[in-house]
Each structure stands twice: as C-alpha cells, then as structure tokens.
C-alpha positions as CSV (number, residue, x, y, z in Angstrom):
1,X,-9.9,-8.8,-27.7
2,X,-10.3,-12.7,-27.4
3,X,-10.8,-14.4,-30.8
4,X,-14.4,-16.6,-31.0
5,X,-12.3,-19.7,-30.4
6,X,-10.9,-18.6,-27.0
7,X,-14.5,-17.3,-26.1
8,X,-15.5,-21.0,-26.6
9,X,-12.5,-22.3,-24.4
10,X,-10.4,-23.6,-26.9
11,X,-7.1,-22.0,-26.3
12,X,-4.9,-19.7,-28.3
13,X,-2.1,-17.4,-28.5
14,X,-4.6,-14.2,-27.3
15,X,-5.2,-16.1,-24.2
16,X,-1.9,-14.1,-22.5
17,X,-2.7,-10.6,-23.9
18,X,-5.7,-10.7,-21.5
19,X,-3.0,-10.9,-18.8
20,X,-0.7,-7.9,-20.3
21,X,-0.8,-5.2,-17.7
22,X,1.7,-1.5,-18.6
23,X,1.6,0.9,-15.6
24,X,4.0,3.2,-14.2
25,X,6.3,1.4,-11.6
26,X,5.7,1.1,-8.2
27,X,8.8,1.4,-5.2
28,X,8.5,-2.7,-5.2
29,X,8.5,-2.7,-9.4
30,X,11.6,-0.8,-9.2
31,X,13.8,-3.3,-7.1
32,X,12.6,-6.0,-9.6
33,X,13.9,-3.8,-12.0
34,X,17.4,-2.8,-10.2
35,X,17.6,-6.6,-9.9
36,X,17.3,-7.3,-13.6
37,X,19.4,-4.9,-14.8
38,X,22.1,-6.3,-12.7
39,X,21.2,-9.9,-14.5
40,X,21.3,-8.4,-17.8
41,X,24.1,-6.0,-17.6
42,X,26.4,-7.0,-14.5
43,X,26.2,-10.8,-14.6
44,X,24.9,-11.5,-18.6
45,X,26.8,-9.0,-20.5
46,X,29.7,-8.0,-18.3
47,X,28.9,-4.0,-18.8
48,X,29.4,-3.5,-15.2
49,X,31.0,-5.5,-12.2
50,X,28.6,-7.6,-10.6
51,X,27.8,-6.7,-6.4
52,X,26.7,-8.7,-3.8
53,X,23.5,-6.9,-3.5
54,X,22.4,-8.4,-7.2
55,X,21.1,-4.2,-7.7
56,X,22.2,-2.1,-10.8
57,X,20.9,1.8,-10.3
58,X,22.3,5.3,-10.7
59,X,21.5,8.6,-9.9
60,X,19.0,9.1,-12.7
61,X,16.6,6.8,-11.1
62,X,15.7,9.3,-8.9
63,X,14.3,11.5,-11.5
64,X,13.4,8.7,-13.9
65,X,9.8,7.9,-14.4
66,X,9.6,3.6,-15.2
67,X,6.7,2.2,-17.6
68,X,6.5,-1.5,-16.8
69,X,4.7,-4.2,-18.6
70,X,3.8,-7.7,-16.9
71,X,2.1,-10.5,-18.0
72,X,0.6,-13.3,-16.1
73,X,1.9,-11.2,-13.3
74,X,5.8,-11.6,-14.6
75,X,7.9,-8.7,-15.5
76,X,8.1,-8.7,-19.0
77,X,10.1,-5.5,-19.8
78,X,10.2,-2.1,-18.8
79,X,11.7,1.3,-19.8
80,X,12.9,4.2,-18.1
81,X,12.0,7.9,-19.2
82,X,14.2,10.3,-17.7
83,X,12.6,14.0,-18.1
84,X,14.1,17.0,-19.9
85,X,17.5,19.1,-17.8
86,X,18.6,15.9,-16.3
87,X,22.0,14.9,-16.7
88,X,22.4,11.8,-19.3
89,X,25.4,10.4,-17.5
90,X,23.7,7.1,-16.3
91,X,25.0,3.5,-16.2
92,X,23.8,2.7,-19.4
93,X,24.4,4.0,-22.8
94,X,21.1,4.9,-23.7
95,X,17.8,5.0,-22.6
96,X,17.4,2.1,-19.6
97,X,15.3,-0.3,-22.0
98,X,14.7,-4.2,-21.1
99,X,12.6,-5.8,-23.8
100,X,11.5,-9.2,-22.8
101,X,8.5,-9.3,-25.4
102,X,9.3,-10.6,-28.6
C-alpha cells in the first residue's frame, strides 16, 4: 500500500513494491533463469564450468515448479520447488534459490 506521501507524488521507497510481481514461471522466465544460474554459479562462483550457451539446468527442472519475483519488470529472484519422489541429485546443493532482494 502507498504511504500518503507517495499518493501526493512525493516519492519514496514503496514506490517499487507497487511494481513487485511473484508468479509461477513461464517457458521464457525459465531461460532467464538458466541464464542466471550460469552467472551466479558457473561464471561468479566457479561451482560449475562455464559453456558457451551461458545455460546452467539439470534434470530436475523438468519436474521443478519456479516461483519468480520481478520488479519493474526485472528478475529479482526466484526459487525452484521440486515435488515429493523426485531424485535430489541436481546441480546445486540445495534447493535452486537466487535471492536478489535484500
């Protein structure tokens, strides 16, 4: 909810949070997401080689279900929930969690 002060025009630090979108991933949210796992985890950290294609996914992403947040239209993180009786041998350690939001 804006505060009086935005609703006025002055602005604030609310004025993003009106932009904060979470949905469930779309095919074309998922390739953003292949590509900044890759950034984070291939090219940042080192946790896996980097490839030419600039994609990081494994086999769970077929079963995995993504929640991703954007604001002003930019991912801003995103997490992967992969259902009960599928294998937990994935790329990463745990849970496939980017957290851009501070």
């Amino acid at each position: 909810m804006a505060s009086e002060e935005t609703q006025q025009g002055v602005s604030g630090p609310t004025d993003n949070y009106d932009k904060l979108r979470i949905a469930l991933a779309t095919e074309l949210d998922r390739e953003v997401i292949y590509k900044l796992r890759h950034d984070v985890f291939a090219a940042e950290l080192g946790q896996h080689p980097a490839n030419a294609e600039g994609r990081l996914s494994d086999s769970l992403d077929e079963f995995n279900t993504y929640v991703i947040a954007t604001l002003g239209g930019e991912v801003a993180g995103f997490i992967s929930i992969t259902p009960p009786g599928s294998s937990y041998q994935s790329i990463l350690a745990v849970s496939s969690v980017s957290c851009l939001l501070a």
